[in-house]
C-alpha positions as CSV (number, residue, x, y, z in Angstrom):
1,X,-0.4,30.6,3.4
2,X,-0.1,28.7,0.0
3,X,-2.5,25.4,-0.7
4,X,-0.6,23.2,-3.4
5,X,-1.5,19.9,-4.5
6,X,1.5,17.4,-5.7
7,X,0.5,14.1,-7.6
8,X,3.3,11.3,-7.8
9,X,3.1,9.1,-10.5
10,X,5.4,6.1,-9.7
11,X,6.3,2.9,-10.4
12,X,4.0,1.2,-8.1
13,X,1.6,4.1,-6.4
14,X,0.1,7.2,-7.8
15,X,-0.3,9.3,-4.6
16,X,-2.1,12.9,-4.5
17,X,-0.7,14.8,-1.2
18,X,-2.3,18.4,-0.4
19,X,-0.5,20.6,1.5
20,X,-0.8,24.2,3.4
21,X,2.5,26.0,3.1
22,X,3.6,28.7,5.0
23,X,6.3,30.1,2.8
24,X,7.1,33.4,5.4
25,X,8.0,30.8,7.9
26,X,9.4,28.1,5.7
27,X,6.5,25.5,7.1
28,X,4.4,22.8,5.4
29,X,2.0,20.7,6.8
30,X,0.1,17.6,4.9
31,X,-3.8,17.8,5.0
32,X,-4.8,15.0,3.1
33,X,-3.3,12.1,1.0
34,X,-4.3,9.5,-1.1
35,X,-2.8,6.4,-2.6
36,X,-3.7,4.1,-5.7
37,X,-1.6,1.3,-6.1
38,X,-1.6,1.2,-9.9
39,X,1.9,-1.0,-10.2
40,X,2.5,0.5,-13.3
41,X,5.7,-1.4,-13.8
42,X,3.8,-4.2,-14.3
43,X,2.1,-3.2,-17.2
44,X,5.1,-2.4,-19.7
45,X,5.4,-5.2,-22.2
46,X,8.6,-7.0,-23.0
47,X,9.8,-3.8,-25.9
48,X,9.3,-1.0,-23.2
49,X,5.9,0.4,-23.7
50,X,3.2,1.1,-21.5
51,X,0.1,-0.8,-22.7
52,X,-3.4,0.1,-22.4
53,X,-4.0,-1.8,-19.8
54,X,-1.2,1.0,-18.0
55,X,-2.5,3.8,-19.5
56,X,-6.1,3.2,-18.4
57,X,-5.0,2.6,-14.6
58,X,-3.0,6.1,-14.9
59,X,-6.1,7.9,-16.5
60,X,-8.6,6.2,-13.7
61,X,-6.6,7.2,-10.6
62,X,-5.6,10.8,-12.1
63,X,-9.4,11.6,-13.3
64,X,-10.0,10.7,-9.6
65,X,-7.2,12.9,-8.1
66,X,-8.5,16.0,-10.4
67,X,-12.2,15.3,-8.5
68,X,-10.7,15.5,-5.3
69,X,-8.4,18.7,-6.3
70,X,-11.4,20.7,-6.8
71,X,-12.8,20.4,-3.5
72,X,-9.5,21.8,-2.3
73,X,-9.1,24.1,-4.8
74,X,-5.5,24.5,-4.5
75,X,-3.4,27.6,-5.6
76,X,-1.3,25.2,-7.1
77,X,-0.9,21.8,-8.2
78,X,2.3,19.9,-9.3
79,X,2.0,16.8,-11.1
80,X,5.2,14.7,-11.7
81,X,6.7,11.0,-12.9
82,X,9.4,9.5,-11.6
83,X,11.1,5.6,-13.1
84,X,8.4,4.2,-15.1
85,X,7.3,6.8,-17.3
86,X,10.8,7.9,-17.5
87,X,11.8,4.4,-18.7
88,X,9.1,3.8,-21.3
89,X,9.4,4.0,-25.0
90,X,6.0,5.8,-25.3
91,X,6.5,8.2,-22.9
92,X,5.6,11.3,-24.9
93,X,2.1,9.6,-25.6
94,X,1.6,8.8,-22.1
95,X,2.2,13.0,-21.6
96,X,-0.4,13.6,-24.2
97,X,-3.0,11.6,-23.4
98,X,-3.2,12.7,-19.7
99,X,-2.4,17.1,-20.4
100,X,-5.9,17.5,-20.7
101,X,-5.8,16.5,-16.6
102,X,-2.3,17.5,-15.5
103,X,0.3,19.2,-17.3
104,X,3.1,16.2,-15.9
105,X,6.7,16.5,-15.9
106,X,8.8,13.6,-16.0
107,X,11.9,14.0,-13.5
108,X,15.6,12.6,-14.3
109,X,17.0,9.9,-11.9
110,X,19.1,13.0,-11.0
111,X,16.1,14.9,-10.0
112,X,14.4,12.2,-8.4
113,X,17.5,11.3,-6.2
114,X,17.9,15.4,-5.5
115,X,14.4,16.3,-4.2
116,X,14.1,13.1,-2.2
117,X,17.0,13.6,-0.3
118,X,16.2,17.4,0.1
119,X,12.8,16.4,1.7
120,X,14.5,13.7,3.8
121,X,17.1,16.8,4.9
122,X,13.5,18.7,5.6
123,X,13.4,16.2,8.1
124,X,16.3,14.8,9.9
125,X,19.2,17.2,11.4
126,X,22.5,15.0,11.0
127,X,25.6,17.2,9.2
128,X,27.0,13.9,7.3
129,X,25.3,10.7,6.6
130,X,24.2,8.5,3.4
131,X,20.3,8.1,2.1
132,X,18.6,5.6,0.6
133,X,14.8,6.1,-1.4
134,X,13.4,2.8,-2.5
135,X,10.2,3.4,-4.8
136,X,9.0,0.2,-7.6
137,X,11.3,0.8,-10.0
138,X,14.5,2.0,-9.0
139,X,16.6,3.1,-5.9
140,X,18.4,6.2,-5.2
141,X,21.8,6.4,-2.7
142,X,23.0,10.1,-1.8
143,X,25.5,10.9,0.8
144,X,25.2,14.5,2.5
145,X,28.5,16.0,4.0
146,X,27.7,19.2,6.4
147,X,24.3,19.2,4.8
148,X,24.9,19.2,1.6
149,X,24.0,16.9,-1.2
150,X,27.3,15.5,-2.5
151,X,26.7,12.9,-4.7
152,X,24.2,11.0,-5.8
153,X,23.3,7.5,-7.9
154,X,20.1,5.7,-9.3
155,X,20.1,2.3,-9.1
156,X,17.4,-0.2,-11.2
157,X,16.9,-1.9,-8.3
158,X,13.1,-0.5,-7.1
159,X,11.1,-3.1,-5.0
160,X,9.0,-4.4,-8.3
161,X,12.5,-5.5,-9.4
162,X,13.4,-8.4,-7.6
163,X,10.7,-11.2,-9.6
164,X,13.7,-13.1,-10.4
165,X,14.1,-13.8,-6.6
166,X,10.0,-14.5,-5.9
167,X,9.7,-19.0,-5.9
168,X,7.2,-20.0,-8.0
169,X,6.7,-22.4,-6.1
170,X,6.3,-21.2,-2.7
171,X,5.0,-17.6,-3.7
172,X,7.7,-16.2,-1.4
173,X,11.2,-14.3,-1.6
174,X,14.8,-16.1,-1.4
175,X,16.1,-13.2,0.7
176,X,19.6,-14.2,0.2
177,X,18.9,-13.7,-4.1
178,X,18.1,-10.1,-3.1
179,X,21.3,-9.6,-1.4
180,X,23.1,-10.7,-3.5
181,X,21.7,-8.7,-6.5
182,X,21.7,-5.5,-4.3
183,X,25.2,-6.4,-3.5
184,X,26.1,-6.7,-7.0
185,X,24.6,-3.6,-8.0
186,X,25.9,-1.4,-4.9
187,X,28.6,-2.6,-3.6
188,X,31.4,-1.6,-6.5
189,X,30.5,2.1,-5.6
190,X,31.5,1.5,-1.8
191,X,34.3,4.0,-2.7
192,X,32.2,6.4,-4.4
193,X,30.1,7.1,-1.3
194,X,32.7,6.1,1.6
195,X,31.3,4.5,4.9
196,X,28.5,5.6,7.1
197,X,27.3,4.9,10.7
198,X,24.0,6.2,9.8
199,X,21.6,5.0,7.2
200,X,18.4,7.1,6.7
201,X,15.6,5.8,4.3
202,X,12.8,6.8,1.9
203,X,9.6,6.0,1.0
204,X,6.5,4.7,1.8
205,X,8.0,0.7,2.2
206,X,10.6,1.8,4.4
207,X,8.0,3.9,6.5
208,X,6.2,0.7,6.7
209,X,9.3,-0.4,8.7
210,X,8.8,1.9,11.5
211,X,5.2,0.1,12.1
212,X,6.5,-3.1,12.7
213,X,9.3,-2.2,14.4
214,X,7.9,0.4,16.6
215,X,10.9,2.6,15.9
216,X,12.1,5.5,13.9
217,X,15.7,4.7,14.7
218,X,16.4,0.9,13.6
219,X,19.7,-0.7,14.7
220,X,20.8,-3.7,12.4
221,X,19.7,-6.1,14.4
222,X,16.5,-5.5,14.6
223,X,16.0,-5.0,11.6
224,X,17.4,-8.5,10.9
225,X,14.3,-9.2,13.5
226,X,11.6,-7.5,11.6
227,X,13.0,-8.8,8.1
228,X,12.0,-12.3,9.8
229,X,8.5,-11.4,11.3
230,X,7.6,-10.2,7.8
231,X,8.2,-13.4,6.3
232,X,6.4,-16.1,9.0
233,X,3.8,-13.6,8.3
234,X,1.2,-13.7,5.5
235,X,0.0,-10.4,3.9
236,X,-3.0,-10.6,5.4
237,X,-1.6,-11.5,9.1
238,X,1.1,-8.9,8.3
239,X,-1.3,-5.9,7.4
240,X,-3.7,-6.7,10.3
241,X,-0.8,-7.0,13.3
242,X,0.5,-3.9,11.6
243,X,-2.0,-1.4,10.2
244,X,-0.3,-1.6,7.0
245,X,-2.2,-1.9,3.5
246,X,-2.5,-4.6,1.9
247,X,-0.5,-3.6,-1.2
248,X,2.2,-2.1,0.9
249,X,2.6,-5.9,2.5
250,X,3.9,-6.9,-0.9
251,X,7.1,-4.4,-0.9
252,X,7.8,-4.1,2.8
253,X,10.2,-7.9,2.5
254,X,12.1,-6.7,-0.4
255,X,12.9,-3.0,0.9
256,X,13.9,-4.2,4.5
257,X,16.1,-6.6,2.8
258,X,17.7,-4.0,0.5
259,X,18.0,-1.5,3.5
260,X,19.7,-4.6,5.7
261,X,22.1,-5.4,2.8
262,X,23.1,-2.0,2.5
263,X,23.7,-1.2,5.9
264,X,26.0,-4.2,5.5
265,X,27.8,-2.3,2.3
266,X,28.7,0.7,3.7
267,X,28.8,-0.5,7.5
268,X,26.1,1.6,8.6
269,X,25.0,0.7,12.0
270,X,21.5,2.9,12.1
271,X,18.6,2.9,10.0
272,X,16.8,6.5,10.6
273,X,13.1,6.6,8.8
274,X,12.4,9.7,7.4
275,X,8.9,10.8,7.1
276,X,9.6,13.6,4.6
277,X,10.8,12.2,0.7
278,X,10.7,13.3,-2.8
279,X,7.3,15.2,-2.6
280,X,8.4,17.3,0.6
281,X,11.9,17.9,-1.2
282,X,9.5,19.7,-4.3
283,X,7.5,21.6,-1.9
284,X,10.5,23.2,-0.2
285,X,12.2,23.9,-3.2
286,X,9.7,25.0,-5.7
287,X,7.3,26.2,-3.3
288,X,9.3,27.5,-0.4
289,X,12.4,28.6,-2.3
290,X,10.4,29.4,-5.2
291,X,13.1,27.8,-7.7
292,X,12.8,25.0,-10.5
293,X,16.1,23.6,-12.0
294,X,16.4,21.1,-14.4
295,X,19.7,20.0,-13.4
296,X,20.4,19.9,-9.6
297,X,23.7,20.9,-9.1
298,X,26.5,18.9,-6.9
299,X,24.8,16.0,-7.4
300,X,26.2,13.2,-10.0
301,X,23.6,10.5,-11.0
302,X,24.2,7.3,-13.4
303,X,21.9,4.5,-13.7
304,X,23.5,1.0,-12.6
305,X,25.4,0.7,-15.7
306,X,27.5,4.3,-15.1
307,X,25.7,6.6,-17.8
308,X,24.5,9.7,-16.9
309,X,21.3,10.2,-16.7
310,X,19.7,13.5,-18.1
């Protein structure tokens, strides 16, 4: 039995997740979590770099999550960035001013998109399907044939992206301008992906689906029922019906909405909610399987406007 600790630094949470790994029989189990919605994203400034106002959130929540590491005193700890840190200018300073905490790696969209759907396929037993992880800052889509990752792409379309579609005058979201933009985004690579009766999703916004539906396994209508509930709801209505936090109330609209719209794309009749995602997918691999590749192989990632990403 192994103890590691994995800290995810995203675009909208930093999460520390402990875990007691049983590499002999290939098991994990999750002893404790926390979240800090830091909403980095937020705090990049109109050239592309973090400002201080970012960099002190990060340093606050990780000087926390090195406290609580000690009482676990892990055998290892893993400490990674996904969109935002990848996408900023002064990304190399944010590295250096947070190593004397956590030596952090900062993954490629490929990698992000690879160890997401790994821990989803940690999960769920289907041979063929497609799979969707929706953190702030961007969005992943895989499809899996016989249980294996074919092909992957990384979309800028994260939940902290749709501002353009928030009313400033009503505080809420124009659901049919985030179709529409998902649409735009998705739908030319219809053909890359091919269609799929099953949908399965990632992430803690699409988990938060589950609550208010009551169901792992989503069917498109009521998911077109739950998209409505969430908005005759306020936050603070939706998060006390619910059990959901407060900050996840704030993503839930937009992810349901992306997940309806691309059921809609590829014809996908089923929504299935995975409870495993990108920090599952790093246990198995690195911990488990005991490997660390830079480059996932069969897997072909390009942001939204077709470049590969490295």
């Amino acid at each position: 039995m192994k103890s590691v600790a994995v800290i995810d630094i995203g675009s909208n949470t930093i999460k520390l997740a402990v875990y007691r790994v049983d590499v002999g029989k290939k098991k994990f189990k999750e002893v404790y979590k926390e979240s800090v919605y830091a909403r980095l994203l937020n705090c990049v400034d109109e050239s592309g770099y973090l400002t201080e106002e970012g960099f002190l959130k990060a340093r606050i929540a990780l000087e926390s999550f090195k406290e609580k590491i000690s009482f676990f005193q892990p055998d290892e700890t893993i400490a990674f960035a996904t969109f935002v840190i990848r996408a900023i200018k002064n990304r190399q300073e944010f590295l250096e001013r947070m190593k004397d905490l956590f030596d952090i790696e900062i993954l490629s969209g490929e990698a992000e998109a690879y160890y997401s759907t790994l821990g989803a396929l940690a999960d769920v037993k289907y041979k063929t399907f497609l799979t969707f992880d929706i953190g702030g800052g961007s969005l992943e889509l895989c499809r899996i044939k016989n249980r294996h990752i074919e092909r992957c792409k990384s979309y800028l379309l994260g939940t902290l992206e749709f501002k353009d579609c928030l009313s400033q005058e009503t505080g809420k979201y124009d659901i049919k301008c985030i179709r529409e933009k998902v649409k735009r985004g998705v739908a030319p690579d219809k053909s890359l992906f091919g269609e799929s009766s099953r949908l399965v999703g990632i992430g803690g916004s699409i988990r938060a689906i589950k609550k208010i539906t009551g169901k792992r396994k989503v069917k498109k209508k009521l998911l077109k029922d739950a998209v409505k509930e969430i908005k005759k709801l306020s936050p603070a209505e939706l998060a006390f019906k619910y059990k959901i936090s407060i900050e996840r109330t704030k993503t839930v609209l937009t992810a349901s909405v992306v997940a309806l719209q691309i059921m809609d794309i590829f014809n996908c009749k089923e929504l299935v909610i995975s409870k495993y995602g990108i920090r599952e997918g790093i246990i198995y691999e690195r911990v488990i399987k005991g490997e660390k590749r830079n480059r996932p192989v069969k897997s072909e990632v390009t942001d939204k406007q077709g470049v590969k990403l490295a």
